[in-house]
C-alpha positions in Angstrom: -127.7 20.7 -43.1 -126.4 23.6 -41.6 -129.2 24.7 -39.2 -128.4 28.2 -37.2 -128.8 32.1 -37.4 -125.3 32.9 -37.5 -125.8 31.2 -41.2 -127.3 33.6 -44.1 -130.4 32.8 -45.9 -128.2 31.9 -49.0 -126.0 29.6 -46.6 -128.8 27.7 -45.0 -131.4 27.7 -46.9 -133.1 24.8 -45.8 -132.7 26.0 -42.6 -134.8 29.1 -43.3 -137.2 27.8 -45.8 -138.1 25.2 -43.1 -138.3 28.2 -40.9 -140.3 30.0 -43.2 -142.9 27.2 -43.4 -143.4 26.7 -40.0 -144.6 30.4 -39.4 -147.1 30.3 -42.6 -148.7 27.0 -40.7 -148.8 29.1 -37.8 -150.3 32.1 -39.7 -152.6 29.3 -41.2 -153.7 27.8 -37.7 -154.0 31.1 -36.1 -156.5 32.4 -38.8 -158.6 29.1 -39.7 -159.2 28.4 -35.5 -162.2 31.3 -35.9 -163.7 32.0 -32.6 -161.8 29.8 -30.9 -159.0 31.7 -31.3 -158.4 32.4 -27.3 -158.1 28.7 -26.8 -155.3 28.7 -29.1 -154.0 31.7 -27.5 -154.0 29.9 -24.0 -152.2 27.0 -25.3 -149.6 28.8 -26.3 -149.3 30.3 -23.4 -149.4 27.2 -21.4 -146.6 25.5 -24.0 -144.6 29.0 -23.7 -144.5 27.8 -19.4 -144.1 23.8 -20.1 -140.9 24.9 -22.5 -139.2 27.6 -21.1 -138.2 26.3 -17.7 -136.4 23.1 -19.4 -134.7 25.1 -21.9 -133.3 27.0 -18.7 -132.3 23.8 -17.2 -130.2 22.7 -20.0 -128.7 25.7 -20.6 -127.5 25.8 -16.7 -126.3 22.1 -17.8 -124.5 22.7 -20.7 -122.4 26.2 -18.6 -121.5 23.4 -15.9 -120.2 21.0 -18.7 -116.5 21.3 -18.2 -115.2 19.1 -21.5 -116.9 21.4 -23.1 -116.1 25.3 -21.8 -113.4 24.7 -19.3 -112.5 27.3 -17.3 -115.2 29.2 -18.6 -117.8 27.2 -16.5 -119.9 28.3 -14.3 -118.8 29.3 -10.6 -120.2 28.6 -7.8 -122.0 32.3 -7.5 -123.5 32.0 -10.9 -124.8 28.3 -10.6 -126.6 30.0 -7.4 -128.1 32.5 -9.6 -128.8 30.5 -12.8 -130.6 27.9 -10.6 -132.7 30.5 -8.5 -133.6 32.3 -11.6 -134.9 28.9 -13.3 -136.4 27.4 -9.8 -138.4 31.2 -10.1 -139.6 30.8 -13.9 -140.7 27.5 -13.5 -142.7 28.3 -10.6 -144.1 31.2 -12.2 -144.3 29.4 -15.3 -146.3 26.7 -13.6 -148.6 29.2 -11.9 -150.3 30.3 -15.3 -150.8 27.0 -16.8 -152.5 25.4 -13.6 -154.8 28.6 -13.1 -155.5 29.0 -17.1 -157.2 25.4 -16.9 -158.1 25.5 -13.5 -159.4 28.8 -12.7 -161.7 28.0 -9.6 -158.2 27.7 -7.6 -158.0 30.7 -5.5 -155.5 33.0 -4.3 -154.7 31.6 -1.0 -154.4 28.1 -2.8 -151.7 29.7 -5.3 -149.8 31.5 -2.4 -149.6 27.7 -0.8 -148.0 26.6 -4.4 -145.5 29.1 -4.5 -144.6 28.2 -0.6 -144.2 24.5 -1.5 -142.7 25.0 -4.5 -139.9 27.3 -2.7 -139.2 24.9 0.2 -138.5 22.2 -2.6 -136.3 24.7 -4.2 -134.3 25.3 -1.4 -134.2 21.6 -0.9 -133.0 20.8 -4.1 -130.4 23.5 -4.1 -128.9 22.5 -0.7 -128.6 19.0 -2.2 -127.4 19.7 -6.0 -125.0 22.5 -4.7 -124.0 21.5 -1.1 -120.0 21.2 -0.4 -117.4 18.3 -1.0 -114.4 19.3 0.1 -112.1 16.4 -1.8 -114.1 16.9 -4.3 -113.5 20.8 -4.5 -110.1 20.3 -3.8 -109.4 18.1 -7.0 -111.4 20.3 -8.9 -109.4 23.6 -8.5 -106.1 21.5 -9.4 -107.6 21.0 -12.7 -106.5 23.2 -15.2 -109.5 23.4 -16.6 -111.0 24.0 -13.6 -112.4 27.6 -12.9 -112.2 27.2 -9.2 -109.5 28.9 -7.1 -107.1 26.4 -5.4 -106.8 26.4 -1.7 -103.8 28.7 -0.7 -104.2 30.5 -3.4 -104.1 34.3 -3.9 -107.0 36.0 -5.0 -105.7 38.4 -7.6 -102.7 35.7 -8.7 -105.7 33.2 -9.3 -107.6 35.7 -11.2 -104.4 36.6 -13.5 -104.1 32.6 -14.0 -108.2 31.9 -14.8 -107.5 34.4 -17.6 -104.6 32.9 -18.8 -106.4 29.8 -18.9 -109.7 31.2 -20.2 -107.3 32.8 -23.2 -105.3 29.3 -23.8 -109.0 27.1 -23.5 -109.9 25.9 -26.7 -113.3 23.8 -27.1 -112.8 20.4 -28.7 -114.6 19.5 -31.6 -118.3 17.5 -30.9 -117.5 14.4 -32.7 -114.0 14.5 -29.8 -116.5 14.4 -27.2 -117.5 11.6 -24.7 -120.8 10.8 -23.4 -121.5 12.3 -20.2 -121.4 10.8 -17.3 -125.1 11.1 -15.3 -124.5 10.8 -11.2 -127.6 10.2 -9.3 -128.6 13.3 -8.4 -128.6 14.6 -12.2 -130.5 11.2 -13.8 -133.1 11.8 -10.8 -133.8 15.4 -11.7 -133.8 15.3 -15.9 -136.2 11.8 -15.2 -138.1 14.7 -12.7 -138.0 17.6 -15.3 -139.2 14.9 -18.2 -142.0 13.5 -15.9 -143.0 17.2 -15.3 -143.3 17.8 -19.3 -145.0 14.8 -20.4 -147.6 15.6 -17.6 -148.2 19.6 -18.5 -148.7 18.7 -22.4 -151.2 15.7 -21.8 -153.3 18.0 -19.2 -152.9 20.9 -21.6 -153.9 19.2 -24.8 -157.3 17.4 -22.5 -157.8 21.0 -21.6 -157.4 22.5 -24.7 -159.7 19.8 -26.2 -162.1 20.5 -23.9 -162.3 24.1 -24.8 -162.6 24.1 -27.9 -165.0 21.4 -28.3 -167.2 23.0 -25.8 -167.2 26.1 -27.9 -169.3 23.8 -30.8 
């Protein structure tokens, strides 16, 4: 069924009667939960952290996937700043849920977090993003490659990415090939996945715990 916003109501209409149902059992939940309403409130908060920083992920995965946008992936410069800016929300992201359900931990303990949490960052960067210089160099004689080739002009290259950007056409899904996971990549979505399934079960114990110690 078709299933996006850029469809009308009258186009998709499964799509937004599904839609429509999920926020009536929301407005159901929200109102039935009574006075333990704030439990629900910090759930969602918590779920709002688990979710956010693995939607960020993919997204930085999908603007690296070169079968896919071409010359219209992601540089070097904005792979930087897309993975900074999701190393930062997940920390922060991570920082809410742990002291939501664990509120005894004290500030100097957080600022310790965010410490370790930054030298794996910059660990993890210098590893995912370090330099291969044949690798580079076959890269940027791609076509589809956005990077400039070696010798290479920085104006001429800029007139050529846009020529290439303007030709690029993205292939239809079903076209597609599976693909291919190095090491690096399988390690870190098995990482990200670990790091899910473990924030839901503590934050469904937790919120158990809450609200049955409200009764």
């Amino acid at each position: 069924m078709r299933h996006s916003l850029h469809w009308k109501p009258n186009q998709a209409p499964w799509f937004y009667g599904l839609y429509a149902v999920l926020i009536g059992l929301s407005a159901v939940v929200t109102l039935a939960w009574g006075n333990d309403l704030d439990a629900v409130i910090n759930g969602v908060e918590a779920l709002n952290g688990i979710l956010l920083p693995s939607a960020l992920v993919f997204l930085i995965l999908l603007a690296n996937d070169k079968p896919i946008l071409g010359p219209w992936t992601n540089n070097r410069t904005q792979n930087w700043t897309g993975g900074l800016i999701a190393w930062i929300v997940l920390t922060f992201s991570l920082a809410p849920l742990v002291t939501t359900f664990w509120p005894v931990i004290t500030l100097k303990q957080s600022v310790w977090g965010l410490a370790a949490c930054t030298v794996l960052g910059i660990a993890a960067a210098v590893l995912l993003l370090r330099r291969r210089p044949g690798r580079d160099e076959a890269a940027a004689n791609d076509p589809g490659s956005n990077r400039r080739p070696p010798g290479m002009e920085r104006a001429q290259w800029r007139a050529e990415l846009r020529e290439r950007r303007a030709a690029w056409r993205t292939p239809r899904i079903d076209t597609l090939e599976r693909p291919a996971l190095s090491m690096a990549r399988r390690i870190g979505l098995l990482t990200l996945r670990g790091y899910i399934v473990f924030a839901i079960v503590i934050m469904v114990i937790k919120l158990v715990q809450v609200t049955t110690a409200h009764h």
